[in-house]
C-alpha positions in Angstrom: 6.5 -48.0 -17.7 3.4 -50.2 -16.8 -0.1 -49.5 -17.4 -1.4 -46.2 -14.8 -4.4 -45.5 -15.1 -4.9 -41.0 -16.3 -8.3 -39.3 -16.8 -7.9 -35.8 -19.5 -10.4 -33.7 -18.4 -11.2 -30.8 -21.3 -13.7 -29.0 -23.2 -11.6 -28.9 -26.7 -11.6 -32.2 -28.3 -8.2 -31.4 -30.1 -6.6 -30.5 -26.7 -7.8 -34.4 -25.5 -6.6 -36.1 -28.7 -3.6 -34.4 -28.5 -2.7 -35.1 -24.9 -3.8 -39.0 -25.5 -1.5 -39.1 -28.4 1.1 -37.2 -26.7 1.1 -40.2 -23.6 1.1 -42.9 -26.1 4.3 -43.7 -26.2 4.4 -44.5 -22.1 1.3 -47.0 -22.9 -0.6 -45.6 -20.0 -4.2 -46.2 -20.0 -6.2 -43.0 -21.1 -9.9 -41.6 -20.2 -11.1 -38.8 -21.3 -14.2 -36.8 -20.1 -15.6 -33.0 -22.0 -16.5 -31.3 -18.6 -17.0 -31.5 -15.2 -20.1 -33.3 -14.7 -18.4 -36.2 -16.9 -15.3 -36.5 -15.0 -16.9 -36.9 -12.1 -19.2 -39.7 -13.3 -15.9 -41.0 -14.7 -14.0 -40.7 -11.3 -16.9 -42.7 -9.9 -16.7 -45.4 -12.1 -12.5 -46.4 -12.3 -9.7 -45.3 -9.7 -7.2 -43.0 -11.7 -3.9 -42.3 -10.4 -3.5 -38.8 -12.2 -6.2 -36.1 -13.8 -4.8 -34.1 -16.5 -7.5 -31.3 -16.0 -8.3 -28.0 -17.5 -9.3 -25.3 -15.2 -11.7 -23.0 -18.1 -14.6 -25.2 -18.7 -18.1 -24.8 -19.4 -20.3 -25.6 -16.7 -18.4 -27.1 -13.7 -15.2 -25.6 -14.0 -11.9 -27.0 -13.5 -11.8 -25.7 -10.2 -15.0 -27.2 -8.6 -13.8 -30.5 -10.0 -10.3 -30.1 -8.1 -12.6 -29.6 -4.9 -14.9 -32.3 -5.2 -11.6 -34.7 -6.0 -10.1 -33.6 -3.2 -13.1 -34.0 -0.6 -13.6 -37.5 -2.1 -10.3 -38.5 -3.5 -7.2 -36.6 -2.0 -4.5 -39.1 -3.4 -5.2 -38.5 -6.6 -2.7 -36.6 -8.7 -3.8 -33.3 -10.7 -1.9 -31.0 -13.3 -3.8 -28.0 -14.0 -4.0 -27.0 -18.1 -4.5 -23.5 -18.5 -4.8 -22.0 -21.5 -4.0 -17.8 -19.4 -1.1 -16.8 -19.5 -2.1 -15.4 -16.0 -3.3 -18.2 -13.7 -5.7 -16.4 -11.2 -6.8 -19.7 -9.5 -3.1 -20.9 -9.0 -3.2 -20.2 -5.7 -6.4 -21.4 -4.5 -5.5 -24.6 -6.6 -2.3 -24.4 -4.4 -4.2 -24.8 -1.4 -6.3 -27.8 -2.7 -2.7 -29.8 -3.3 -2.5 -29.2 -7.2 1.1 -27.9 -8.0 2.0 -28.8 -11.7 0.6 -26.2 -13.8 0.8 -26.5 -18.0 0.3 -23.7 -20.6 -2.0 -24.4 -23.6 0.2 -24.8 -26.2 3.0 -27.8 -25.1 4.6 -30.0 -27.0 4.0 -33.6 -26.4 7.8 -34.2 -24.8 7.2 -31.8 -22.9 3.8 -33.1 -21.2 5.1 -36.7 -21.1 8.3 -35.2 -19.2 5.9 -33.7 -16.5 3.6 -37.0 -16.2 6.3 -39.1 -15.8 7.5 -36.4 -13.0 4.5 -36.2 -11.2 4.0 -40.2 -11.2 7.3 -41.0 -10.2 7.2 -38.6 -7.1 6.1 -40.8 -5.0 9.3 -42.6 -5.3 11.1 -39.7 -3.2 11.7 -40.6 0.1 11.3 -37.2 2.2 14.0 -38.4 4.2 16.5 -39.3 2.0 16.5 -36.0 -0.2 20.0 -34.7 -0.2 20.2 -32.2 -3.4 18.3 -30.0 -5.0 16.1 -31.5 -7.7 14.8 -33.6 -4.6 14.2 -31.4 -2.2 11.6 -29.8 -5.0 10.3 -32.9 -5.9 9.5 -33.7 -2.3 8.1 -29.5 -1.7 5.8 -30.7 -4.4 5.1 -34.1 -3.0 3.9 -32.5 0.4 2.1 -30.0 -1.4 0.0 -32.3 -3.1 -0.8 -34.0 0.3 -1.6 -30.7 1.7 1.4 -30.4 4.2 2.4 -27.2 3.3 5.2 -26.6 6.6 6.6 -29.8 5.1 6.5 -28.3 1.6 7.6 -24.7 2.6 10.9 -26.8 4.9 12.3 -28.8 1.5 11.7 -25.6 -0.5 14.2 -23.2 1.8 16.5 -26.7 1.8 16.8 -26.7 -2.0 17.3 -22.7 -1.7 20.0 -23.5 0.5 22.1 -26.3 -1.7 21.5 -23.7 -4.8 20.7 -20.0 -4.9 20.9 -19.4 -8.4 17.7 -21.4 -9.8 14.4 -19.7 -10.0 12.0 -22.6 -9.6 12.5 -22.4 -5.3 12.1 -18.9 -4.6 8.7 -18.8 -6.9 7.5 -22.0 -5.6 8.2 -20.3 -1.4 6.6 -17.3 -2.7 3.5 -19.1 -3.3 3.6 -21.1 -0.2 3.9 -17.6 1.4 0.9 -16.2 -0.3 -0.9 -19.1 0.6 -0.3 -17.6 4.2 -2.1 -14.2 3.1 1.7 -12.7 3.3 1.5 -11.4 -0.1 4.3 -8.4 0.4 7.0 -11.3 1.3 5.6 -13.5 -1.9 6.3 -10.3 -3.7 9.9 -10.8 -2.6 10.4 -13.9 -3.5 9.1 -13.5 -6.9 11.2 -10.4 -7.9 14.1 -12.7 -6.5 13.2 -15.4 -8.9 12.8 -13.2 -11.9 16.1 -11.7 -10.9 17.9 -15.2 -11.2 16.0 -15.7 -14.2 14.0 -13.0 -15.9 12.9 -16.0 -18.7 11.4 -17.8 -15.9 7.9 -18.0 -17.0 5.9 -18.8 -13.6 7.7 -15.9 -11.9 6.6 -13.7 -14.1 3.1 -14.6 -14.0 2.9 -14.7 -10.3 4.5 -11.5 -10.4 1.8 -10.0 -12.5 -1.0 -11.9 -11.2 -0.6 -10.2 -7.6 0.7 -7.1 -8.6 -2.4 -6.5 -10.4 -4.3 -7.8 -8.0 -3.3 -5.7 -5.0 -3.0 -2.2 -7.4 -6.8 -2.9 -8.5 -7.9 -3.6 -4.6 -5.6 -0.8 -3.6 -4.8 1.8 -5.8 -1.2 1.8 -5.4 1.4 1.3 -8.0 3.1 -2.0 -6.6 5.3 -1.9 -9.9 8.8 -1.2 -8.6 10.1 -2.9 -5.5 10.5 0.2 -3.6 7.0 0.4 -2.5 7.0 -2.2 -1.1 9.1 -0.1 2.5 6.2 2.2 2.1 3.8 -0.2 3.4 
């Protein structure tokens, strides 16, 4: 794989040595930055073609850094690190075009896997995806150019060629909540977790807005049946 430029973007120096290590092996060319304000200067400076960028940072947080990238630079790649297991921001990063999400700890094949993912999406012709696997890749493709009917369209294709994985039903469930529908996101959700109860992003979606809506609302929203109340 040839040279790409990547900017990690977080507060713990470990975390960026260990994601530069971790990339080593694809011999891409690494910048790092310790907060917001140094990214940015950073950003100004080189063109990167992906930010590895931590949303809990002192200062300007991760999330003021996605805007700003996105008002200046909107082809940029981004995958959030989070160190939560609940990520209260996914959303809102959702709606800003950032759709690969990491959890503090990974292992390094594991990162590597999901950089060479996200890079290699552009290589997905929209047009030409015919199972699955691409119909996701492409949902994520038009997420991260903001065309979200696009997105949600692939998504309810890849549901169609195969019911049984958890990753589409999360991922419409988001796109849904995006909407301000978060009773059918709720739905989806469940249905994910029921095809996979291991599925970690479910879950966390799950108990992101369930929490969310019972602390707004005062209404138990933990079994499915309350949801026909509403």
């Amino acid at each position: 794989m040839k040279a790409r430029p990547i900017l990690i973007v977080d507060d713990e120096k470990n975390v960026r040595l260990t994601l530069a290590q971790a990339l080593e092996p694809l011999e891409f060319e690494i910048a790092t930055a310790a907060d917001g304000e140094e990214a940015l200067a950073k950003l100004g400076e080189k063109q990167f073609e992906l930010i590895l960028l931590d949303l809990k940072m002192p200062g300007m947080d991760g999330m003021e850094v996605l805007r700003r990238v996105r008002a200046s630079r909107p082809n940029i790649k981004i995958i959030i690190i989070t160190a939560h297991g609940t990520i209260d921001s996914s959303v809102e990063a959702m709606k800003l075009g950032a759709v690969d999400f990491i959890q503090k700890p990974f292992a390094a094949n594991e990162i590597r896997e999901l950089v060479r993912k996200v890079l290699d999406r552009d290589a997905i012709a929209a047009e030409k995806a015919e199972n699955y696997e691409a119909h996701i890749e492409s949902a994520k493709k038009c997420i991260g150019e903001q065309q979200f009917d696009a997105a949600e369209e692939h998504v309810r294709q890849a549901i169609a060629l195969d019911s049984t994985k958890a990753e589409a039903p999360n991922l419409l469930g988001a796109l849904i909540e995006m909407q301000g529908d978060w009773l059918e996101a709720l739905k989806h959700y469940r249905a994910a977790l029921a095809l996979d109860p291991a599925y970690k992003p479910a879950d966390e979606n799950l108990e992101r807005i369930v929490m969310r809506h019972e602390r707004c609302s005062g209404i138990n929203l933990g079994e499915p049946q309350q949801e026909k109340k509403k």
